[in-house]
C-alpha positions as CSV (number, residue, x, y, z in Angstrom):
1,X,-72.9,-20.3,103.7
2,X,-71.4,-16.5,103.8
3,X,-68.6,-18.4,106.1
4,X,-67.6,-20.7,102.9
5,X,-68.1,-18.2,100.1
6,X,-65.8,-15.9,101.9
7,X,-63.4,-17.8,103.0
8,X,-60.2,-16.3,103.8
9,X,-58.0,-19.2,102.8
10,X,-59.6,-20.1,99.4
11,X,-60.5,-23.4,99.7
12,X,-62.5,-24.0,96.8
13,X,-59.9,-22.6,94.4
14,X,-57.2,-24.4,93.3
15,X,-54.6,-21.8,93.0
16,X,-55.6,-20.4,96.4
17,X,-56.2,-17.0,95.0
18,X,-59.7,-16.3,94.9
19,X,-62.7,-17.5,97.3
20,X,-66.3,-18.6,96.5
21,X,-67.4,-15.0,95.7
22,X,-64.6,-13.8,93.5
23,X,-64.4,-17.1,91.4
24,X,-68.3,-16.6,90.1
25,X,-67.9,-13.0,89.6
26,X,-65.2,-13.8,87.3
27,X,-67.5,-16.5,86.1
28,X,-70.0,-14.2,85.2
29,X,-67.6,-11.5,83.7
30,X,-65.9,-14.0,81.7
31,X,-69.5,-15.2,80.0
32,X,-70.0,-11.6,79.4
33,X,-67.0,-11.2,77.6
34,X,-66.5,-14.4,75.7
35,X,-70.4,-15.7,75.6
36,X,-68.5,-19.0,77.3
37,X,-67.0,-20.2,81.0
38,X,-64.7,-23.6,81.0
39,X,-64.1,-24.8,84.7
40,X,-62.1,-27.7,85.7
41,X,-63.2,-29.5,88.7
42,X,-60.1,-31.3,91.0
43,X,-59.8,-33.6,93.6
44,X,-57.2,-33.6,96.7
45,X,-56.9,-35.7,99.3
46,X,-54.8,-33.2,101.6
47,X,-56.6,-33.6,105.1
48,X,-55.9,-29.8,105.7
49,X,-58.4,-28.9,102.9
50,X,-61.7,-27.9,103.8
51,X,-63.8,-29.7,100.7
52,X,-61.8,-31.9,98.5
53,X,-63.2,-30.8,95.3
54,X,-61.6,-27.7,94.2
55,X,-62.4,-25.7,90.9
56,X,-60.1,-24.0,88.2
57,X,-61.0,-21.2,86.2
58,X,-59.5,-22.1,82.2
59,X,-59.3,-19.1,79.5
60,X,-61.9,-20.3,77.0
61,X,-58.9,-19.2,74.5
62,X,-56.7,-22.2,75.5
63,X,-59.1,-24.7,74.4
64,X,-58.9,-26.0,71.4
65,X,-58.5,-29.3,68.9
66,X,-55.4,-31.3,68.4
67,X,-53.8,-29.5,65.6
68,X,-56.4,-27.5,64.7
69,X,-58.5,-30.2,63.2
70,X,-62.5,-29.6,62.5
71,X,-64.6,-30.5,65.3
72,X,-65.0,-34.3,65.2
73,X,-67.2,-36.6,68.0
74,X,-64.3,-38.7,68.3
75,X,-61.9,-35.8,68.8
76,X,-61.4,-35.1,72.3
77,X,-60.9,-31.3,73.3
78,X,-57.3,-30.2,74.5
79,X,-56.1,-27.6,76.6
80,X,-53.1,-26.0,75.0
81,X,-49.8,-24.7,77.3
C-alpha cells in the first residue's frame, strides 16, 4: 500500500500534483480549517493510468446555490468558476 500512497506520479489525483498522502493531509487540514471537505471523484479511461478513478480536491468556498437562492431539495448544488 505505501507503493500507491506514495506514488511518484500521482495517480490518484487528477491534477497530477499530489499523491495519496498529500491529498488526505490536505483533507484533514482543510476540515480543520473550514469544519467541511468536498472531493470530486473522476473517471478516465487512459490505459496509462494506474486506477481509473481519480479524485479532486474542491475549495468548500466555490460551492454554492444557483444565484444565491435558499437551500431548496430540488435545488441542485453548483460549483462556481
Amino acid at each position: 500500500m505505501e507503493r500507491v500512497a506514495e506514488d511518484d506520479c500521482c495517480c490518484i489525483d487528477v491534477e497530477r500534483k499530489r499523491t495519496f498522502t498529500m491529498m488526505i493531509r490536505e483533507g484533514v487540514a482543510m476540515h480543520a480549517f473550514n469544519g467541511e471537505l468536498f472531493v470530486q471523484a473522476t473517471w478516465d479511461t487512459s490505459p496509462s493510468r494506474l486506477f481509473r478513478t481519480q479524485f479532486r480536491m474542491v475549495s468548500p468556498k466555490r460551492i454554492s446555490n444557483p444565484e444565491q437562492y435558499r437551500r431548496q431539495p430540488e435545488l441542485p448544488c453548483r460549483c462556481a468558476d
